[in-house]
Structure formats: structure tokens, C-alpha cells
N, C-alpha and C positions, 0 to 999 in steps of 0.2 A: 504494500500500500504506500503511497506518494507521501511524503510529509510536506504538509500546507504550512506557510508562516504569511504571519498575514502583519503588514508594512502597518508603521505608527499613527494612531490616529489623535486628535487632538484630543481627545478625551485621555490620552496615556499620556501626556504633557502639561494641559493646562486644568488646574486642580482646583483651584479658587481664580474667581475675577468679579471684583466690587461691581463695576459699568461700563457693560463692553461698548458705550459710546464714549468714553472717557479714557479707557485702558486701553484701546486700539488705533492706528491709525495705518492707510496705504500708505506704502511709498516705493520709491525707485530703486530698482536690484542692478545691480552692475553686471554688466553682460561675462559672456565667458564660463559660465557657472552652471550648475544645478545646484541649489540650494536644496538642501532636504527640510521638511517639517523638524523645531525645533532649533534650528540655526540662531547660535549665537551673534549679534549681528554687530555692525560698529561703521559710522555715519562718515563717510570721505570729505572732510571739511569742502576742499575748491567746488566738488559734484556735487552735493547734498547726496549721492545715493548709496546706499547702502551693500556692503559687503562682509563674509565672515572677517570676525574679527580675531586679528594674528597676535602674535604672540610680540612682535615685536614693530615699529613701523614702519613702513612699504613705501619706496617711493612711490611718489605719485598717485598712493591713497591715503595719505595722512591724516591723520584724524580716526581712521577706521582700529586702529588699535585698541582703542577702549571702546568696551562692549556697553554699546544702548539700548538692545531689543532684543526680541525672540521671532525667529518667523513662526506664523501661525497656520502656515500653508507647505506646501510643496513648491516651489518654482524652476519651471527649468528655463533661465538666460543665457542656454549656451549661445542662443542665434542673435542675441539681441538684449536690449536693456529689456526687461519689464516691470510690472505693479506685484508688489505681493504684500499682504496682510501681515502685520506684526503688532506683539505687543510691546509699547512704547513709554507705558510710564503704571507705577503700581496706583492699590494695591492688587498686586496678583500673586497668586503660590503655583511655580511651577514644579513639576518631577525634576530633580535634579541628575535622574537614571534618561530621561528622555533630550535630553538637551544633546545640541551638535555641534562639535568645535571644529575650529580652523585644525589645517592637518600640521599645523605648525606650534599647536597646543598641545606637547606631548608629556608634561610634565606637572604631578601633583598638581604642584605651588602654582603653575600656572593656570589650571585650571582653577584652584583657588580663586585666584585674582580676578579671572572672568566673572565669576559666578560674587565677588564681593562690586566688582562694578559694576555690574546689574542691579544688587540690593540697592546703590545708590539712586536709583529709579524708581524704587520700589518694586522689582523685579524679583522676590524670592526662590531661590532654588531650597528643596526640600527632600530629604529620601524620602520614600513612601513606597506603601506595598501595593 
């Protein structure tokens, strides 16, 4: 018999949210990418648009380093900029098992750090069962 897994849905990430008109907003993904559901995200000062956020800073996306958002969707921009759904300011409790980091996020402490510049948004990472 086949083994089915069945891909993350926002209910395994998003736990608590006070006002989803108030704790959400679109914005602009930076091309080049598939963004998965849960993507930690981090704002390109010169573009406004939003990208995973890396571990340390990128030319030419600066800004995007420190983590502001959560995508709330799936996005695939490999062909192009698009819109995708994020949460952008608390209070919200996310799964801290469901979150997606930059692949340049490979250590504890650094994961730490995302998940503490998030809280400053009001953005909570939590374990949970």
C-alpha cells in the first residue's frame, strides 16, 4: 500500500490570531523563488518586497535579514514577482514545528534569533502538539 503525506496546511501553523483584518496583510514576493506555506519572511528595504529571511545580509536585499512575517500561503515566484498572504504584525501564536527558514538558517542560535524577531511583531513561535 502507497504511503500518502499530505503537505502543511495553515491550520498546522497558524494557532491563535486576535483579527485576521488587522494581523494580515498582501504583499510582494520577490521573484526567483517558491516560497512554501510558513516562510519566514524579511522586507528588502530599496523593493518593499518580501523575501526569506537569511541568516546574514545579501547584497542587494538588504533589509531582508531581519525576519517580519510569516507567509500564510504557498507561492510559487519562480517566473515572476507575485502577491502572497502573510502574517505581519501580532497578536498571533504560530507552530514553531511549522515554520520555514532560509537555507542559510542552519544553526540553533540562528534560528533562535528569527523566531525572537518575529516576537518583536508580535509574531509568537510556540511548540505545540
Amino acid at each position: 500500500m502507497p504511503v500518502l503525506t499530505a503537505s502543511p496546511t495553515l491550520g498546522d501553523l497558524l494557532k491563535f490570531e486576535l483579527n485576521a483584518s488587522y494581523t494580515r496583510e498582501t504583499v510582494t514576493l520577490k521573484a526567483g523563488s517558491r516560497y512554501p506555506l510558513g516562510s519566514v519572511l524579511g522586507r528588502i528595504t530599496a523593493s518593499g518586497e518580501f523575501r526569506l529571511s537569511s541568516a546574514a545580509e545579501v547584497v542587494g536585499d538588504e533589509g531582508a535579514e531581519v525576519a517580519v512575517a510569516v507567509l500564510l500561503d504557498t507561492v510559487d515566484a519562480t517566473d515572476g514577482v507575485v502577491t502572497g498572504l502573510i502574517a505581519a504584525r501580532g497578536p498571533v501564536i504560530l507552530a514553531d514545528s511549522a515554520l520555514v527558514f532560509d537555507a542559510s538558517i542552519d544553526q540553533p542560535t540562528e534560528r533562535a534569533a528569527k523566531i525572537a524577531q518575529l516576537a518583536t511583531v508580535g509574531l509568537v513561535a510556540r511548540t505545540t502538539v
